[in-house]
C-alpha positions as a Markdown table, in Angstrom:
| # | Residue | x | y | z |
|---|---|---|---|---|
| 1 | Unk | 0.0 | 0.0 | 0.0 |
| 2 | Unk | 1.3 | 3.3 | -0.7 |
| 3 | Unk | 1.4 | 7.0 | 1.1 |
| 4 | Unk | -1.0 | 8.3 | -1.7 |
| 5 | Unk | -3.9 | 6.0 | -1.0 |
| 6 | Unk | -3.2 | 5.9 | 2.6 |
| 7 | Unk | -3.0 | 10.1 | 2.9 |
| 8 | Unk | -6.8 | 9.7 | 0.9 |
| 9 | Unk | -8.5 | 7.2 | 3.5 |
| 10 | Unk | -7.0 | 9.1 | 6.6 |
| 11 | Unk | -9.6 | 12.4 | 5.6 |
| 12 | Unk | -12.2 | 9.9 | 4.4 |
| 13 | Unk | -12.0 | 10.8 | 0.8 |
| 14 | Unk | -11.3 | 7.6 | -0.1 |
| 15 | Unk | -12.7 | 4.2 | 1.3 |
| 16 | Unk | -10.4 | 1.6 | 1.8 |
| 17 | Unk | -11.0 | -2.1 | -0.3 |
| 18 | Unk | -12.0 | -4.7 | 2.2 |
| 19 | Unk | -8.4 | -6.1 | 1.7 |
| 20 | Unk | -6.6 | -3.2 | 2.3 |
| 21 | Unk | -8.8 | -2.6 | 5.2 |
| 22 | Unk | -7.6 | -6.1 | 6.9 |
| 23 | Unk | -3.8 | -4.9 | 6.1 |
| 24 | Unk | -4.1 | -1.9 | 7.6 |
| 25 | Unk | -5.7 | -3.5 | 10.6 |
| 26 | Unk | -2.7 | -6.3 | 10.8 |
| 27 | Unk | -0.3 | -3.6 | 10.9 |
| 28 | Unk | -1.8 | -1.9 | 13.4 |
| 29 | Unk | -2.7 | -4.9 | 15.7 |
| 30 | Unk | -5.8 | -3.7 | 16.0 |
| 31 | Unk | -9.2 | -5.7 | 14.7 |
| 32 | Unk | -10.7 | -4.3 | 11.5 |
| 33 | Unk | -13.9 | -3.6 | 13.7 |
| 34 | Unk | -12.0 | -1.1 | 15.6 |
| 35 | Unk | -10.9 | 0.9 | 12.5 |
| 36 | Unk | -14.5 | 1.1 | 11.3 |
| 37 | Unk | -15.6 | 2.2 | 14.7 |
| 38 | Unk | -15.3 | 6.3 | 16.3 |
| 39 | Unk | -13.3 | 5.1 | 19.1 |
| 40 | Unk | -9.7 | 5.9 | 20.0 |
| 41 | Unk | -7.3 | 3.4 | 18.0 |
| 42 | Unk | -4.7 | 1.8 | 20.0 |
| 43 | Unk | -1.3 | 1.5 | 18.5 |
| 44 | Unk | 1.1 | -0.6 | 20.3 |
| 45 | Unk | 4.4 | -0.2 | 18.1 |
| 46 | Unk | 5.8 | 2.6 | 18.5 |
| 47 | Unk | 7.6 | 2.8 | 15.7 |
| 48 | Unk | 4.9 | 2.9 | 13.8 |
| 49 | Unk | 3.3 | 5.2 | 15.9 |
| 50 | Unk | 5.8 | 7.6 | 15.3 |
| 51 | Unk | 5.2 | 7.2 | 11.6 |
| 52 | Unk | 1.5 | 8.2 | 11.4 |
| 53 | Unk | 2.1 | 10.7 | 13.6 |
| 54 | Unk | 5.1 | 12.4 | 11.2 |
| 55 | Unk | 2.4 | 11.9 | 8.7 |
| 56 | Unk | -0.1 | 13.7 | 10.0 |
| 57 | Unk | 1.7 | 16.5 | 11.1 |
| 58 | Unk | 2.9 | 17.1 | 7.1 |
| 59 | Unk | 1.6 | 19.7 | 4.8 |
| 60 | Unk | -1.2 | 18.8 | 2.2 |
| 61 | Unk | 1.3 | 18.9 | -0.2 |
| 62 | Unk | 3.6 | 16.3 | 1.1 |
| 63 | Unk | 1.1 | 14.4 | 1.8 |
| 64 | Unk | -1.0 | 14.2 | -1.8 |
| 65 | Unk | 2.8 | 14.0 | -3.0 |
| 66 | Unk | 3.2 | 10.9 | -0.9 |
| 67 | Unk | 7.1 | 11.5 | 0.4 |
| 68 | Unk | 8.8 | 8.8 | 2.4 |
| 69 | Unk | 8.6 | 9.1 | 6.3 |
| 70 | Unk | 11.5 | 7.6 | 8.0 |
């Protein structure tokens, strides 16, 4: 999966496939239910906590442009 369709579900423009839902989940360690859901996600590795949280804090522009995070 890559930063452009995942900076397009994180807004809600875009809907994730079913598939790509269970993926996202899996990395995560969360259940697929509880990405679907309102409630707070719990991430439990931190690297990749640190990730989405780089991600989030970049422009629009580097996000539709999809850059790498490290």
């Amino acid at each position: 999966m890559n930063n452009k369709s995942l900076s397009r579900y994180e807004p809600g423009s875009s809907i994730p496939p079913a598939d790509a839902l269970k993926n996202i989940a899996d990395a995560l360690g969360v259940s697929s239910d509880a990405l679907l859901n309102d409630d707070t996600v719990s991430i439990k590795d931190k690297e990749l906590l640190k990730k989405f949280q780089a991600i989030q804090n970049m422009s629009e522009e580097d996000k539709s442009s999809g850059n790498k995070v490290s």
